[in-house]
C-alpha positions as MATLAB code, in Angstrom:
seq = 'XXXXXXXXXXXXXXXXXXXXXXXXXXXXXXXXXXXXXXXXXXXXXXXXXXXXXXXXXXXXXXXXXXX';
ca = [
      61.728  149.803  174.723;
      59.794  152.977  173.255;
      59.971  155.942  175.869;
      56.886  157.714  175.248;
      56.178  161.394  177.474;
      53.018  163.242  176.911;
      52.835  167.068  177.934;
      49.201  168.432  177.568;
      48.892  171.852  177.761;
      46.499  175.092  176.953;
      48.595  176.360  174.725;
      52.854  176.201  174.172;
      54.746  178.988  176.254;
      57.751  179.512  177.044;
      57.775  177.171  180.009;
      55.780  174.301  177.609;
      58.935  175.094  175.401;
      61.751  174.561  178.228;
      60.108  171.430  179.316;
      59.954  170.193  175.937;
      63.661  170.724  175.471;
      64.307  169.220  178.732;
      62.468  165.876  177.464;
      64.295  165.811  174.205;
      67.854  165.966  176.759;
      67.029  162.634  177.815;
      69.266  159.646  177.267;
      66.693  157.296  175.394;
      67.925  155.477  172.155;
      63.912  155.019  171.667;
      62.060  158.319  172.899;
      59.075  160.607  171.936;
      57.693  163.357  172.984;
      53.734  164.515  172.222;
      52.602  167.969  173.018;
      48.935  168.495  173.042;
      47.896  171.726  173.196;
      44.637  173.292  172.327;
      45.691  174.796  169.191;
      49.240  175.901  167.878;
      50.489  177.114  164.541;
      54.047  175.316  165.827;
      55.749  172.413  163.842;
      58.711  170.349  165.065;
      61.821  169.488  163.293;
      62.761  167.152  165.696;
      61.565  163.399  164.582;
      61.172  162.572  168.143;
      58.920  165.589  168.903;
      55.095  165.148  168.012;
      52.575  168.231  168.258;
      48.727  166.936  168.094;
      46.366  169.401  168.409;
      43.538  168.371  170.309;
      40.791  170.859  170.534;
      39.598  172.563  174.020;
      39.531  169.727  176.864;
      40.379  168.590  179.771;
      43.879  167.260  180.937;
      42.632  163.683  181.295;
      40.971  163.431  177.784;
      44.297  164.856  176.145;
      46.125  162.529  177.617;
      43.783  159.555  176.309;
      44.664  161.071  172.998;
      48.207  161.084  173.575;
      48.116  157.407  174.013;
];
């Protein structure tokens, strides 16, 4: 079974940036992780980390995207 955790967030801080490492310390043989923040120049090395810039709105509607 896929583990799948969305974070949506203004932009990716240093507390975006613990909780994404925090995430990726999981025990999941099947996991991903998608950070949406408004805008980011940030890429991921991680295959399991996804970064989807989604434009400015709300919490709700980023999490829509996410799914």
């Amino acid at each position: 079974m896929k583990v799948s955790i969305i974070i949506p967030c203004v932009y990716i801080n240093e507390r975006a940036v613990k909780c994404i490492r925090e995430c990726l310390n999981l025990n999941y043989d099947d996991l991903e992780v998608i950070v949406l923040p408004d805008k980011t120049s940030k890429k991921s090395k991680d295959d399991r980390l996804r970064i989807i810039e989604t434009g400015k709105v709300k919490p709700g509607v980023k999490r829509n995207i996410g799914m």
